[in-house]
Backbone bond lengths (Angstrom), bond angles and torsions (degrees), N, CA, C in turn:
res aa  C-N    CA-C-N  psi(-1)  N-CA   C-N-CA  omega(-1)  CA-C   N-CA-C  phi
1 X - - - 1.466 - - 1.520 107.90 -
2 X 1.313 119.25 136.18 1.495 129.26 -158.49 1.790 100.78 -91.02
3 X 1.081 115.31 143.24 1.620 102.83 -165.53 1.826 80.15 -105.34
4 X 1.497 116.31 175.91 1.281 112.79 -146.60 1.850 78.49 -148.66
5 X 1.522 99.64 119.85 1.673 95.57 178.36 1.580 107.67 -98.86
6 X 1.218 109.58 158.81 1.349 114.40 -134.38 1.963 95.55 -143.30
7 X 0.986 119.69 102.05 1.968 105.73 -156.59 2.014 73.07 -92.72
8 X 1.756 71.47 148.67 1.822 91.18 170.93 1.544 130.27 -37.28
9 X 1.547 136.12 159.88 1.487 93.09 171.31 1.392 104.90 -93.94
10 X 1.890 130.33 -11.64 1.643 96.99 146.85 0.959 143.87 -68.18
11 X 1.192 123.52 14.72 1.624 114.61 174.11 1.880 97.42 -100.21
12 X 1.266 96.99 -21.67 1.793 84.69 177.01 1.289 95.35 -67.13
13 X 1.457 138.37 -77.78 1.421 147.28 166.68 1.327 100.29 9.67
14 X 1.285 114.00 -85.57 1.470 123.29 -155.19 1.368 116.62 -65.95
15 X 1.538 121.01 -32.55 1.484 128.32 141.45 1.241 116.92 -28.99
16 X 1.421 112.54 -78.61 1.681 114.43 -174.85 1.808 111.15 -46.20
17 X 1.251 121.82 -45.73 1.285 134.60 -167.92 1.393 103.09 -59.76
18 X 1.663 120.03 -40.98 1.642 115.58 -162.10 1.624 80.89 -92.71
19 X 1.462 140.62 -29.30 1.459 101.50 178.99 1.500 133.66 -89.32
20 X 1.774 103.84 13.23 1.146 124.17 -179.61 1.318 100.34 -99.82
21 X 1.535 132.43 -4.05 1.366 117.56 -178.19 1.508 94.04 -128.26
22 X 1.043 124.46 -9.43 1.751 114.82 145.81 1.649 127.96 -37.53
23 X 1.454 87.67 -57.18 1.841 98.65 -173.70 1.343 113.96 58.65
24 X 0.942 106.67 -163.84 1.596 136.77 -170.73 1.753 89.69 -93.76
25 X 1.761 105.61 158.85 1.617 83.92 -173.59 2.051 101.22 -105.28
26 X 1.239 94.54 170.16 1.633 78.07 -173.02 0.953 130.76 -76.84
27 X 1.603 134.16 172.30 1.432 147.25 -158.75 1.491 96.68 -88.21
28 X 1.837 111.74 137.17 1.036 101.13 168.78 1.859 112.11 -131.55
29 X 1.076 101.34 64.02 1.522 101.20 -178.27 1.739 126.40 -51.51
30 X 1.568 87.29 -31.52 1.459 92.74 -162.65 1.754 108.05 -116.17
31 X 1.423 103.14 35.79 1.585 116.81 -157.69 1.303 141.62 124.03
32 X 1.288 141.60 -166.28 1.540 139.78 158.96 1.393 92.77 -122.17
33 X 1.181 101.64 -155.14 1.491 120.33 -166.10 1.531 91.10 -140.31
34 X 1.551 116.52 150.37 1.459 112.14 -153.53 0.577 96.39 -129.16
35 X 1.997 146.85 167.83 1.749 148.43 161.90 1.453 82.70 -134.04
36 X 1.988 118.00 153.24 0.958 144.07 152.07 1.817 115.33 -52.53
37 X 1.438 100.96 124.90 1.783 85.16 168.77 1.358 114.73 -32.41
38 X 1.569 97.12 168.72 1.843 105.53 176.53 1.414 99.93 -94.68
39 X 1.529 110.78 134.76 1.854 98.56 -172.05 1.893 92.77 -123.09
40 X 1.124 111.31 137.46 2.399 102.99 151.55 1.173 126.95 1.62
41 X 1.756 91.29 -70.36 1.252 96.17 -152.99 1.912 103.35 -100.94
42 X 1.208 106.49 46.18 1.607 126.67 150.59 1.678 113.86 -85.23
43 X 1.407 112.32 -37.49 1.689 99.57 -177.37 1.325 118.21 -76.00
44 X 1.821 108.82 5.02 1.503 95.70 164.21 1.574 122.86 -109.07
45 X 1.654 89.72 25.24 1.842 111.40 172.66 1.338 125.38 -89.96
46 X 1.078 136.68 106.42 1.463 127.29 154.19 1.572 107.70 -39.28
47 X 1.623 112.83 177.00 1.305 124.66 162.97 1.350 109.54 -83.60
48 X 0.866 130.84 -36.09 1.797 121.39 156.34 1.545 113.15 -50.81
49 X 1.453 129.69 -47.82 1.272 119.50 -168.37 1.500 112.20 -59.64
50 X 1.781 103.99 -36.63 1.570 97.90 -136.44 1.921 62.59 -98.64
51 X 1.164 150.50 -15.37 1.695 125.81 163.36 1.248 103.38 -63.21
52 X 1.526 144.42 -33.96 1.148 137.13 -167.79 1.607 104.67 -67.00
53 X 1.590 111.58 -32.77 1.352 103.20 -169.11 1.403 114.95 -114.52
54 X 1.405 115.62 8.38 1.618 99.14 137.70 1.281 124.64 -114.57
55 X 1.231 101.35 19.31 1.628 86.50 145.39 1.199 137.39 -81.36
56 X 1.763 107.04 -43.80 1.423 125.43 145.55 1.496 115.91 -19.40
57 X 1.081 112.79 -57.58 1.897 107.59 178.71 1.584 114.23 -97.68
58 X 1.338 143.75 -5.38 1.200 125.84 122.89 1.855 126.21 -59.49
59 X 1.142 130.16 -18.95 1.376 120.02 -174.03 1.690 85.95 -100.77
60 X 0.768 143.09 -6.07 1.782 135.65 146.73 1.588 101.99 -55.26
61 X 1.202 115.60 -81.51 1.477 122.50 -156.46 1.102 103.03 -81.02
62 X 1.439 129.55 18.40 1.496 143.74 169.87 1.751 93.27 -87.02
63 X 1.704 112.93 -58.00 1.131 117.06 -172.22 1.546 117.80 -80.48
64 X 1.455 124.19 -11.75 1.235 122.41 164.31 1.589 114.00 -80.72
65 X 1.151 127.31 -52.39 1.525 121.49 138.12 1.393 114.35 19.19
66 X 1.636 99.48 -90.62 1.639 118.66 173.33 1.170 132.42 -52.88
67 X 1.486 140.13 -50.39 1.397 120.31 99.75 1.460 129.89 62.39
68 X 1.351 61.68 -101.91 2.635 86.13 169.64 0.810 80.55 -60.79
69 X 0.987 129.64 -113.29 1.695 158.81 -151.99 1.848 92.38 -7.57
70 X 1.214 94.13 -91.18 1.609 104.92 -172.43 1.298 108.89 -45.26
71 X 1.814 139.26 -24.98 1.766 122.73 -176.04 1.992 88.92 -71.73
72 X 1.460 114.10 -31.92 1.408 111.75 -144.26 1.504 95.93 -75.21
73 X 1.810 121.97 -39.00 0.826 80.66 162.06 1.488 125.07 -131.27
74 X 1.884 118.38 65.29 1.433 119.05 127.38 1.456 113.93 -135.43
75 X 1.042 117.06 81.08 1.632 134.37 169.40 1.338 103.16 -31.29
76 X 0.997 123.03 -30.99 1.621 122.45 174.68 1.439 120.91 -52.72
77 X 1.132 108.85 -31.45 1.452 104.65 -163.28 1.620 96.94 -103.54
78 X 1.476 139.24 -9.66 1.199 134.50 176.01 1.578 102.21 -85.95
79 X 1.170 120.60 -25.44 1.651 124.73 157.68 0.976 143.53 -43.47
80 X 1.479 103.16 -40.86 1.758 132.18 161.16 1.395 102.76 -32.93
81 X 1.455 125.56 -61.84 1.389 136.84 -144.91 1.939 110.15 -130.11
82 X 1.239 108.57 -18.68 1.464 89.84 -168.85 1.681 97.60 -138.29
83 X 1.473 102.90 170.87 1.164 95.94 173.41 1.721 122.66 -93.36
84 X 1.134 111.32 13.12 1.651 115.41 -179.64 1.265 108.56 -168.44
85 X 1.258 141.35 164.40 1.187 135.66 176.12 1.613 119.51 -76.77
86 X 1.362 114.42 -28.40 1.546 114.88 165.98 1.475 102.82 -51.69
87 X 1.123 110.35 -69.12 1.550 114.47 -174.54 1.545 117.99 -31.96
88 X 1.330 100.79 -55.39 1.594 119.23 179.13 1.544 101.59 -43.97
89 X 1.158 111.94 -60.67 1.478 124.97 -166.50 1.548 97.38 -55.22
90 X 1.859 98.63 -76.62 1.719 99.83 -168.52 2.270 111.14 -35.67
91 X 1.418 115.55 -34.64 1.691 105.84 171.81 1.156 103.77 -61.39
92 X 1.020 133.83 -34.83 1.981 122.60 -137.88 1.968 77.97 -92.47
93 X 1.349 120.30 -37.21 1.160 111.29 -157.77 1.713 104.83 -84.16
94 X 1.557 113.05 -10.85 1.484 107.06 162.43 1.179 124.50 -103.41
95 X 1.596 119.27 23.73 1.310 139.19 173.32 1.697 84.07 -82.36
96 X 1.194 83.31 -96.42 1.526 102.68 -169.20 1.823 106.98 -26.49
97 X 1.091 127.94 -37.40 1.207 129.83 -170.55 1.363 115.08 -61.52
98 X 1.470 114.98 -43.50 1.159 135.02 -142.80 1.652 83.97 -121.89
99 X 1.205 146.49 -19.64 1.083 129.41 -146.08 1.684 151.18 69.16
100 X 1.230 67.32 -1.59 2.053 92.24 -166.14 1.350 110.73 -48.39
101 X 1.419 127.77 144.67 1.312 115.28 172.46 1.877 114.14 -80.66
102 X 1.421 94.64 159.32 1.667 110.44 -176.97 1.376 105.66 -80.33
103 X 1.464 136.07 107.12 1.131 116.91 166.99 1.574 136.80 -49.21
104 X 1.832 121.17 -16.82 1.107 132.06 -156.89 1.473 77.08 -75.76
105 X 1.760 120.44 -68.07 1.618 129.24 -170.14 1.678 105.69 -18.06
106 X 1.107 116.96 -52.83 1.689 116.74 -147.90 1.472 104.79 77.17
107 X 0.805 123.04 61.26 1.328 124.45 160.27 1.852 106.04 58.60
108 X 0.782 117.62 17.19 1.258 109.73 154.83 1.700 144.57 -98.19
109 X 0.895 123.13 132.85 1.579 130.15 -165.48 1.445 112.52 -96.34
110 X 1.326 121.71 156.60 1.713 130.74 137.38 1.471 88.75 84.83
111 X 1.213 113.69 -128.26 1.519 107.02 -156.02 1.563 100.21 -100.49
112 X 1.450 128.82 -9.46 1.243 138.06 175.35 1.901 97.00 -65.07
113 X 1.224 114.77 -42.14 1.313 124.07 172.47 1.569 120.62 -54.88
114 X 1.105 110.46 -44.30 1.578 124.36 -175.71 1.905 100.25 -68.71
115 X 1.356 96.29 -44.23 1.559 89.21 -167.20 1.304 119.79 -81.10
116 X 1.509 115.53 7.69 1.379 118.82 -171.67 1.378 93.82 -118.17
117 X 1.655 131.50 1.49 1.509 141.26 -179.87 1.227 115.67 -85.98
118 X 1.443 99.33 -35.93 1.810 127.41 -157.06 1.838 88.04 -105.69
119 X 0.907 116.74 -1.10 1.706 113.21 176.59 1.398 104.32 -59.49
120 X 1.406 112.83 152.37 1.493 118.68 173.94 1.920 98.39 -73.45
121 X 1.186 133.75 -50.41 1.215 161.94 -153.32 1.745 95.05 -76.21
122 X 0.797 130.02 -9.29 1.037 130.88 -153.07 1.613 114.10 -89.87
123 X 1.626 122.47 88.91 1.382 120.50 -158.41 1.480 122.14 -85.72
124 X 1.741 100.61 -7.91 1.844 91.75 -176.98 1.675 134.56 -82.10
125 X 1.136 112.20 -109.15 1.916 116.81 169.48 1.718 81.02 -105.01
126 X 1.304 119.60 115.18 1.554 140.59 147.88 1.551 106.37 -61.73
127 X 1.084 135.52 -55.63 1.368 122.56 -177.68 1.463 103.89 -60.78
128 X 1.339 121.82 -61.39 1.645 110.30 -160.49 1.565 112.02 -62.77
129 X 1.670 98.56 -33.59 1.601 93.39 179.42 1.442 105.88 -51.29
130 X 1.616 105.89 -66.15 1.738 101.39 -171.88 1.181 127.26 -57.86
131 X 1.497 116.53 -7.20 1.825 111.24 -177.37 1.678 85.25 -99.27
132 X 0.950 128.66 -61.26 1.464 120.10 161.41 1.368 121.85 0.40
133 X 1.278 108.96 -80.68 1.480 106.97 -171.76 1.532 118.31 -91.00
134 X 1.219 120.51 -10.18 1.151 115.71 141.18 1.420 129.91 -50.48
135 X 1.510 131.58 -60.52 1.262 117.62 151.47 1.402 136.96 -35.34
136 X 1.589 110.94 -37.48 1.232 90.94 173.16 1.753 110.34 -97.30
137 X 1.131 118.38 -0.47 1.458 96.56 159.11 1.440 144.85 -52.02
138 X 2.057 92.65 -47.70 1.488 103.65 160.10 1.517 126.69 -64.27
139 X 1.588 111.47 -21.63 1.909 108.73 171.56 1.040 95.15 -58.92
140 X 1.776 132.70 -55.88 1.590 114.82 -128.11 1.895 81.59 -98.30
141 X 1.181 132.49 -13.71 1.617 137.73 157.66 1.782 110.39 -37.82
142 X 1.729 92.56 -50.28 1.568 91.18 -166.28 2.035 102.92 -89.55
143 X 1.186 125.59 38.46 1.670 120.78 -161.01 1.281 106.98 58.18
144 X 1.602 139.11 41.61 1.940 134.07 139.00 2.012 65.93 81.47
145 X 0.999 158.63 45.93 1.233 129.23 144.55 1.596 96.45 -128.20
146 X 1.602 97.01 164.85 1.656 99.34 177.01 1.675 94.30 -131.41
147 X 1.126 126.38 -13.46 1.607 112.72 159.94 1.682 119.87 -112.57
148 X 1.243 111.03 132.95 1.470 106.58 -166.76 1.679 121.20 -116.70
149 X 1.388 114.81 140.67 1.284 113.52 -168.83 1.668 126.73 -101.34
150 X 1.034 132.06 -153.35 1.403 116.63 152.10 1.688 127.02 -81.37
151 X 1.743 94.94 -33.86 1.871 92.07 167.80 1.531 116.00 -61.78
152 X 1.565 116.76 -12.31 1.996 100.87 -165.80 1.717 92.83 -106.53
153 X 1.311 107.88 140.49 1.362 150.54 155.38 1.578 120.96 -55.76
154 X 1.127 123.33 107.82 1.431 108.39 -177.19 1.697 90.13 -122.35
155 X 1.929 111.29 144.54 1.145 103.01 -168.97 2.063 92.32 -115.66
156 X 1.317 95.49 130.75 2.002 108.49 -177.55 1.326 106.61 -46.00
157 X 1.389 119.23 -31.68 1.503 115.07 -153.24 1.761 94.98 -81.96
158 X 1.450 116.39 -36.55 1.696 123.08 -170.75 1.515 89.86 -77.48
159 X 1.638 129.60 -30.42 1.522 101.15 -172.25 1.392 100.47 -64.92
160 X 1.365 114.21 -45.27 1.850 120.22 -149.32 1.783 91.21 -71.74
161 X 1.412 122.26 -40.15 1.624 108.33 -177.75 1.768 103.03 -62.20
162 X 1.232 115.08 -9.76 1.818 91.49 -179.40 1.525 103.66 -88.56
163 X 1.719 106.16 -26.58 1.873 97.85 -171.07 1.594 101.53 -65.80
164 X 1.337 113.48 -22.22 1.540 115.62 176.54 1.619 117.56 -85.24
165 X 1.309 117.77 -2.53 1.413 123.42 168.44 1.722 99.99 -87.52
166 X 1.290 94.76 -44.67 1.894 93.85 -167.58 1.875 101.03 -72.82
167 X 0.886 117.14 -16.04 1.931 127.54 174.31 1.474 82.43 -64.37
168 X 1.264 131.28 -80.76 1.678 143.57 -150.96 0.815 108.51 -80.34
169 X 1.358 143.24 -27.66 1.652 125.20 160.06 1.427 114.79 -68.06
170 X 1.894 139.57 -40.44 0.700 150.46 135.19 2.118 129.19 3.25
171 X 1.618 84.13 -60.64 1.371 100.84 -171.65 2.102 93.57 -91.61
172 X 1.467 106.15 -27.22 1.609 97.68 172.03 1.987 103.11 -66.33
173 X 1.381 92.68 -54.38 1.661 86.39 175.23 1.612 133.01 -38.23
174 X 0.826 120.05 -27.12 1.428 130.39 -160.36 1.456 106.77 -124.62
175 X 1.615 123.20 -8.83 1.614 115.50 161.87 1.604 117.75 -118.44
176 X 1.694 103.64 -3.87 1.559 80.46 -170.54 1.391 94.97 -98.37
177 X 1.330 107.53 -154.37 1.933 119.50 -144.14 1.846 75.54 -165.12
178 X 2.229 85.56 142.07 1.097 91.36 156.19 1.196 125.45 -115.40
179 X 1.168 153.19 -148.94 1.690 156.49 -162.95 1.499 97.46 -57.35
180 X 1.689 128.36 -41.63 1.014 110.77 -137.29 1.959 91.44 -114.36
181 X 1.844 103.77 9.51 1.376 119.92 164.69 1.948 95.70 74.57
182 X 1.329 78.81 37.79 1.905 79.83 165.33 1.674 97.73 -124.99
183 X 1.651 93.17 173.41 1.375 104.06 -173.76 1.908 113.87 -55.12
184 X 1.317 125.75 137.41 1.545 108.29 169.04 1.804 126.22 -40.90
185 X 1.617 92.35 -46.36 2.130 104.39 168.67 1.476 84.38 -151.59
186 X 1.422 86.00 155.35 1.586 96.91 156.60 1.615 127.39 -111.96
187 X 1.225 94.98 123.28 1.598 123.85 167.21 1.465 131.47 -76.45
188 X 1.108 100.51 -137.01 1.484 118.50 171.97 1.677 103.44 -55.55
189 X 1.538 99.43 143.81 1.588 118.23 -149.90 1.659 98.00 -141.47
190 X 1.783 112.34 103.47 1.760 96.77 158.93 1.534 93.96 -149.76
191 X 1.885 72.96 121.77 1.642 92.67 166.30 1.651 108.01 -122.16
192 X 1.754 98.90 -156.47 1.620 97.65 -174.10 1.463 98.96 -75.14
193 X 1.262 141.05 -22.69 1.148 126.47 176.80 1.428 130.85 -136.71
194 X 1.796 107.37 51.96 1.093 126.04 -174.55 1.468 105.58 -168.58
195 X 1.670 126.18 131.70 1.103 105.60 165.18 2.048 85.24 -147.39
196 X 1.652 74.95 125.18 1.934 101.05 -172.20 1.561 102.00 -116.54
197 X 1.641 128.98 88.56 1.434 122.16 163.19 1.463 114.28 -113.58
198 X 1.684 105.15 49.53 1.723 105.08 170.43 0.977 115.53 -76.17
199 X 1.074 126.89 -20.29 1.419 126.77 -174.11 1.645 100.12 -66.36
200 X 1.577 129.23 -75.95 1.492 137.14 175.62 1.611 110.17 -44.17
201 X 1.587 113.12 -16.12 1.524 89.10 -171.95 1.866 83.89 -92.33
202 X 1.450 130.49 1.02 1.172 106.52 -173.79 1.465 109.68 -93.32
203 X 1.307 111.90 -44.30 1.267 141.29 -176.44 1.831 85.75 -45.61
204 X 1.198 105.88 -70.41 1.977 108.08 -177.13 1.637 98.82 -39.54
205 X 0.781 98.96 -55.41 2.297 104.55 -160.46 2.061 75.59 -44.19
206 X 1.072 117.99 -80.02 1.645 122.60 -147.81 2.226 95.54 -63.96
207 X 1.277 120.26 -23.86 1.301 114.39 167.83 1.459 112.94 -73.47
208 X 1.620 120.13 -18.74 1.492 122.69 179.68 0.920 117.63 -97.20
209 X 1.738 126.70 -16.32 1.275 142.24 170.94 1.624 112.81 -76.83
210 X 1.444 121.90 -20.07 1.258 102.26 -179.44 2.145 99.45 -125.53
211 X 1.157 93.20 11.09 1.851 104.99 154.68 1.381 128.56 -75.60
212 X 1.455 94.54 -37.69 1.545 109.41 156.01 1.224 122.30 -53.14
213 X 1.758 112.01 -83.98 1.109 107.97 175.51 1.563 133.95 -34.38
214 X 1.231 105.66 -41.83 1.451 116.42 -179.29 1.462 117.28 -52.83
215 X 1.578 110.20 -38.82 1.746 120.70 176.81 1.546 95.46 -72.83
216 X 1.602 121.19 -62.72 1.391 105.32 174.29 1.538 145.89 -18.83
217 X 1.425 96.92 -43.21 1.525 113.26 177.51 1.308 120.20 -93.90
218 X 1.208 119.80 -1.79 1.573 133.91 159.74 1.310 97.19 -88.62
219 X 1.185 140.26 -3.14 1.354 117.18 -175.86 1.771 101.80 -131.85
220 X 1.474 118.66 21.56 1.295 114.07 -176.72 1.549 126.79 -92.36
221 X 1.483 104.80 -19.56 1.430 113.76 160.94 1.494 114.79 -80.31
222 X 1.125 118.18 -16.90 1.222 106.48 -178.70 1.532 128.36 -107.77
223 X 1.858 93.23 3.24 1.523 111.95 166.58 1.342 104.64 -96.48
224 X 1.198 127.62 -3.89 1.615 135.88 165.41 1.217 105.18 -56.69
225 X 1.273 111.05 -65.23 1.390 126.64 -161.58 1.546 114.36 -55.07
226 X 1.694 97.29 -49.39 1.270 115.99 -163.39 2.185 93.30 -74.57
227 X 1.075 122.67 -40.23 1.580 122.79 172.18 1.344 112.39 -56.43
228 X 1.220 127.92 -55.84 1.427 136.07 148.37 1.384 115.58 10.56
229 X 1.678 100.34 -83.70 1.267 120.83 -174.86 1.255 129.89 -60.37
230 X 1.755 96.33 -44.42 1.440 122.54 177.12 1.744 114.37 -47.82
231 X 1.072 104.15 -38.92 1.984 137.82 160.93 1.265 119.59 -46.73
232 X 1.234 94.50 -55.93 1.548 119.90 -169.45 1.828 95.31 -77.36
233 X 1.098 123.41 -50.56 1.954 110.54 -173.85 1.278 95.49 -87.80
234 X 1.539 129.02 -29.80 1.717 103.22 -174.87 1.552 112.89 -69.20
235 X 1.822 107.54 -36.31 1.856 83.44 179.68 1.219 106.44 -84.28
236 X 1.417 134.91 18.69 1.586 122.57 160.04 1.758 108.34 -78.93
237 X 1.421 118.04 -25.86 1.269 119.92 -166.12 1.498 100.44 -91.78
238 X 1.334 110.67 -59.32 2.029 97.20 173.31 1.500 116.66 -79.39
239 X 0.881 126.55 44.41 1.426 116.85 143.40 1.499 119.86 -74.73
240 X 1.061 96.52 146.85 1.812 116.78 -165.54 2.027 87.33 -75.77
241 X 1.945 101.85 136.36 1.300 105.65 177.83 1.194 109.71 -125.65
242 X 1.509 137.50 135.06 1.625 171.72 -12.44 2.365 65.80 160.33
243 X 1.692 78.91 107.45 1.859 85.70 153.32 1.395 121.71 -107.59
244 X 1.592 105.36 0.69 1.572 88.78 178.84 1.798 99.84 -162.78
């Protein structure tokens, strides 16, 4: 008599479950979804580091972005200094790259930079100053580095004070007035037959990008702990057991 094998009914379960959470794969009308090449010098990243550092290089090209946006619309102020607005852009973007100081600033950095950008008084390129020192607020926010390893330390409280610098420069952008009681640049635009808030939905993406992080790193010692453990009962549970 033929014995008749018979699979568990959790293993049927758990079958049915992974091809019910497979699905169909998703729609991509409006794109894929992208990952960074695989690079080396990732295995000396935690998952905090290597989130710390692309965010770091999306909330850059978040702020070069803005940038465009803002020469296109005040061409005036990329005039000041360059001969075209590409041009304008391609310096501001090897400032920031390189770190270089802004000559308009006077040598000032970080948020001392912002407030002398956001000045009513303020006669040079207004865009580069302010995307300027905005960038480097968030470098010298994240420890003056923009890629991070397992030796560097990032402290939550300096990420979350920059998403609250980029809130307040934001809200300085868009209410103050200069000498002549016009807007500092113009941004975001709603009238009866226009409504333009790219600027705030970008400005938000790089205030939500480092809100995150900021909760992340309040919660990294204590996802240590909690992985630890998690470690600690699974190789107590798969260990191989004594059949005879």
């Amino acid at each position: 008599m033929a014995l008749k094998s018979v699979a568990p009914a959790w293993l049927v379960a758990a079958l049915l479950l992974a091809g019910c959470a497979s699905g169909p794969p998703a729609p991509t009308p409006r794109g894929e979804a992208q990952g960074a090449p695989m690079a080396s010098s990732e295995l000396a990243q935690s998952d905090v580091n290597r989130m710390a550092t692309l965010g770091m290089r999306d909330n850059i090209d978040s702020l070069l972005r803005l940038a465009d946006k803002l020469y296109r619309r005040n061409p005036a102020e990329w005039r000041k200094a360059s001969p075209t607005r590409e041009a304008a852009l391609e310096k501001l973007r090897a400032a920031i790259d390189g770190r270089s100081p802004w000559a308009d600033l006077q040598g000032k950095r970080d948020i001392a930079a912002l407030s002398l950008a956001l000045g009513p008084d303020f006669r040079g390129d207004r865009v580069a100053a302010f995307i300027y020192a905005s960038a480097d607020m968030l470098v010298t926010a994240h420890g003056n580095k923009t890629i991070f390893y397992l030796t560097d330390a990032l402290d939550a409280q300096y990420i979350y004070n920059a998403a609250r610098n980029i809130e307040i420069a934001v809200w300085m952008l868009s209410t103050r007035r200069n000498a002549a009681g016009q807007p500092l640049l113009l941004a975001d635009e709603i009238t009866e037959r226009e409504r333009n808030l790219s600027f705030e939905r970008e400005f938000g993406k790089v205030i939500g990008r480092l809100d995150l992080l900021s909760v992340v790193l309040t919660e990294k010692y204590r996802r240590a702990v909690i992985t630890y453990v998690q470690n600690l009962l699974g190789g107590t549970f798969l260990q191989f057991l004594p059949v005879r």
